[in-house]
N, C-alpha and C positions, 0 to 999 in steps of 0.2 A: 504494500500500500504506500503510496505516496508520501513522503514527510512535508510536504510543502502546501503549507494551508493559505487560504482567505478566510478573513474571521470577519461580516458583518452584523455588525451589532447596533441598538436603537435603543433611546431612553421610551418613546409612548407615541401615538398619534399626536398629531397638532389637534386638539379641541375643535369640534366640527369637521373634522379629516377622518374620522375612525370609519364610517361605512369606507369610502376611497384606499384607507388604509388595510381593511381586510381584503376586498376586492385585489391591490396590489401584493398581500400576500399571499393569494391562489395562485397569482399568476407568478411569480416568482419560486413557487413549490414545483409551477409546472416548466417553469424552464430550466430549473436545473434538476428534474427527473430525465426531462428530455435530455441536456447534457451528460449525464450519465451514464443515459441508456447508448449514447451515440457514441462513446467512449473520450468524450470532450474534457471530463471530470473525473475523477475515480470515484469519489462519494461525497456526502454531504448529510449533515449533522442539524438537527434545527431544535434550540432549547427556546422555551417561553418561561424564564425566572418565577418563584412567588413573588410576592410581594415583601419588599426588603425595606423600604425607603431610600433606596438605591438611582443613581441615574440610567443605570442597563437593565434593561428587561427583558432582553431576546434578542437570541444571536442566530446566524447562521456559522459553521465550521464546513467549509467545501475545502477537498483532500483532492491531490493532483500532485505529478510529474512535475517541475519547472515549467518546461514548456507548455506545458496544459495553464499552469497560475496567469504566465505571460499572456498566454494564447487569452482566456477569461478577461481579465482586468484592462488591456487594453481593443476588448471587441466592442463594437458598435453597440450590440444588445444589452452587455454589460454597464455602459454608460449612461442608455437608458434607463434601467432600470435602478441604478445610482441616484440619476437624477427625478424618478419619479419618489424616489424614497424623501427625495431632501425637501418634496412638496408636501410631504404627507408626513411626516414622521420628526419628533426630534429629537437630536443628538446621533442621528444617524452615521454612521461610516464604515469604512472596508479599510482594511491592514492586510498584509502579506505576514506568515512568518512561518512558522518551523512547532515540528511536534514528531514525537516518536524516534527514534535512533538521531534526526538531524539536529536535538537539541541538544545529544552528548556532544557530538560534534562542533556545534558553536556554543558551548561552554568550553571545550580542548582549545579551541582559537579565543576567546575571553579571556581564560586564563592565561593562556601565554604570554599573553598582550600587555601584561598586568605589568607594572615595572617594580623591580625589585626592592 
């Protein structure tokens, strides 16, 4: 499996945005099954938090190749759907990073770095 995630996460709707905002998360369930399925993605993760008093309340985690992260983040549909989030949603964003074997790996390059 892929070590190389996208992690988008969102604090709530925008007040008056919540029908629009579930609507855009059907449709975001369904593009990245489709991804998936099309082997664009390796998998994909989707938490909805309790209630914490927290500013995160639901994340997606999509698992991939490098080339697949690349390929996602910089495609058309991807920015799309970026930017329908930041209509609807706030505190919304997407991060690149690492999970599973590739985080021993950049802790060995961390540490090295470390000056003595």
């Amino acid at each position: 499996m892929g070590d190389n995630i996208v992690f988008f996460a969102w604090n709530r709707p925008i007040p008056g945005r919540e029908q629009l905002s579930a609507a855009h998360f059907q449709d975001f369930l369904q593009y990245l099954g489709g991804l998936q399925q099309t082997g664009a993605i390796q998998s994909f993760d989707v938490a909805l938090l309790n209630n914490h008093g927290g500013d995160m309340n639901g994340f997606f985690l999509i698992r991939g190749e490098p080339a697949q992260i690349a390929s996602l983040v910089t495609s058309e549909a991807w920015m799309t759907h970026m930017t329908r989030a930041s209509l609807h949603l706030e505190g919304s964003g997407a991060v690149t990073g690492a999970t599973g074997d590739l985080v021993m790996e950049r802790m060995a390059l961390w540490t090295s770095l470390i000056p003595s």
